[in-house]
C-alpha positions as CSV (number, residue, x, y, z in Angstrom):
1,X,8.1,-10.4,-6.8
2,X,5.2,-12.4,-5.8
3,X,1.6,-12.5,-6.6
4,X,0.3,-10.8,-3.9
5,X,2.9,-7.7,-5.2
6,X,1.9,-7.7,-8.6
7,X,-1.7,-8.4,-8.7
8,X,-2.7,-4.7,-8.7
9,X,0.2,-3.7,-10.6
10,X,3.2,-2.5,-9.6
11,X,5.7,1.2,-10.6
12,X,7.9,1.1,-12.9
13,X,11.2,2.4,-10.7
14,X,11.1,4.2,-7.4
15,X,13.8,6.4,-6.7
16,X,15.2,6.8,-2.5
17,X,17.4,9.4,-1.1
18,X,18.5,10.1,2.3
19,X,14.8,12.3,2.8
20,X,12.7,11.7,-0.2
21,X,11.0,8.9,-1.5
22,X,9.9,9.1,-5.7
23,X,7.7,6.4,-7.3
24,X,7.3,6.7,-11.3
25,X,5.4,5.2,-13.5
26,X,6.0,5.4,-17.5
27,X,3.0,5.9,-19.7
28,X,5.3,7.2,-22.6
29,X,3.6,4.9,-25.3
30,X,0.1,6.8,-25.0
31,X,-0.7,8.2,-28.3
32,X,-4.3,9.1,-28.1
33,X,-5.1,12.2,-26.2
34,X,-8.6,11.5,-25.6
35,X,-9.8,12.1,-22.5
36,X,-11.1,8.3,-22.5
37,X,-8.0,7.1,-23.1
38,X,-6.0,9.7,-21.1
39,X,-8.4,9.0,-17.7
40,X,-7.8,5.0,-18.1
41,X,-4.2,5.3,-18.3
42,X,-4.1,8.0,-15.3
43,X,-5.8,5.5,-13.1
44,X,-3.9,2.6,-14.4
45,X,-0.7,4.5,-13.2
46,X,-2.8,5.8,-9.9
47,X,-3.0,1.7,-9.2
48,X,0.3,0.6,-10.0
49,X,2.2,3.5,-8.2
50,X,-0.3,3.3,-4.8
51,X,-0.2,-0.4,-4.8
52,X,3.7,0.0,-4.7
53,X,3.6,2.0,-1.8
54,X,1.6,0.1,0.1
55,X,3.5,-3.1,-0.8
56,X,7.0,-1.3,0.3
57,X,5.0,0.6,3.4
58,X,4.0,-2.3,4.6
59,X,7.5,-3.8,4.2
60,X,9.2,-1.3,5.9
61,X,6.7,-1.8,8.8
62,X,7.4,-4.8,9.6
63,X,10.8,-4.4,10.4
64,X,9.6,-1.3,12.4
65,X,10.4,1.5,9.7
66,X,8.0,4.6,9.1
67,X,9.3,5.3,5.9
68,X,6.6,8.7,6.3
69,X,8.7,9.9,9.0
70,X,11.9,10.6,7.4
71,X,10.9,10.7,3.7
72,X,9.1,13.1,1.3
73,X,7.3,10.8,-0.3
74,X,5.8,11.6,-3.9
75,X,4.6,10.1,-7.2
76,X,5.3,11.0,-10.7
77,X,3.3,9.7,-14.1
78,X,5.6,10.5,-16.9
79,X,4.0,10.5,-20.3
80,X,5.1,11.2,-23.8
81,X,5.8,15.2,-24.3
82,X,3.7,15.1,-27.4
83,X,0.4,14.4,-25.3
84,X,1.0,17.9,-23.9
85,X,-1.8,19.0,-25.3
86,X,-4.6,21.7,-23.9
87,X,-7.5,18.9,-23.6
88,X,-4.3,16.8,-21.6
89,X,-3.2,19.4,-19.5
90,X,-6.6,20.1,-18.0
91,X,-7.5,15.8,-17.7
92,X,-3.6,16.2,-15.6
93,X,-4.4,19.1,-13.6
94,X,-7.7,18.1,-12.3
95,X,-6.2,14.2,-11.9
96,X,-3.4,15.8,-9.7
97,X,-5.8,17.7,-7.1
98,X,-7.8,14.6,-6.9
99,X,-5.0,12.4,-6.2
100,X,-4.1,14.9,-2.9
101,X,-7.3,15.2,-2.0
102,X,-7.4,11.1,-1.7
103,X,-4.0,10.4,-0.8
104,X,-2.6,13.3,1.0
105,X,0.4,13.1,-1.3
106,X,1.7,15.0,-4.2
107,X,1.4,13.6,-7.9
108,X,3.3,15.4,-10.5
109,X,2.7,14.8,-14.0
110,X,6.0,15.5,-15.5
111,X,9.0,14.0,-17.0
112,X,11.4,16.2,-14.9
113,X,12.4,16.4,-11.1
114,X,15.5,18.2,-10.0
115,X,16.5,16.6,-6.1
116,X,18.7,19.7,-3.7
């Protein structure tokens, strides 16, 4: 990858299926659950897993693919299970809603997705 790729960061793995596109991004070496600590590395993941999108978006449109049009497309922050704490849970939830309220896409926060 190239500069222009990585300068804002890039996901750790995407998964693609016939109809659903996953980007992840692993924060699973967070130990502090402060919300300081918590928001920076939501919005460090928010960076890296847009910035991929675009980057592979605009990919795909140049060879005249809409990768919206026949993919579910949705992002995933996985952290460490131990961070699953009350003060967490609420920083996630209300990280999630503004996420789709921005992007028009679903984040999950989870370390588990089951494809049919």
């Amino acid at each position: 990858t190239g500069k222009s790729v990585t300068k804002n960061g890039v996901a750790d793995c995407s998964l693609l299926t016939m109809d659903q596109l996953t980007f992840i991004e692993f924060k699973t070496n967070v130990e502090s659950a402060t919300e300081f600590n918590v928001n920076d590395k939501l919005e460090d993941a928010k960076c890296q897993l847009l910035n991929t999108y675009s980057n592979i978006k605009n990919q795909c449109s140049k060879i005249k693919i809409d990768i919206e049009e026949n993919h579910n497309i949705d992002f995933y922050i996985v952290f460490n299970k131990d961070l699953q704490v009350t003060n967490a849970n609420n920083i996630f939830m209300n990280f999630q809603v503004e996420f789709a309220k921005q992007n028009k896409k679903a984040l999950y926060i989870d370390n588990y997705k089951q494809y049919t």
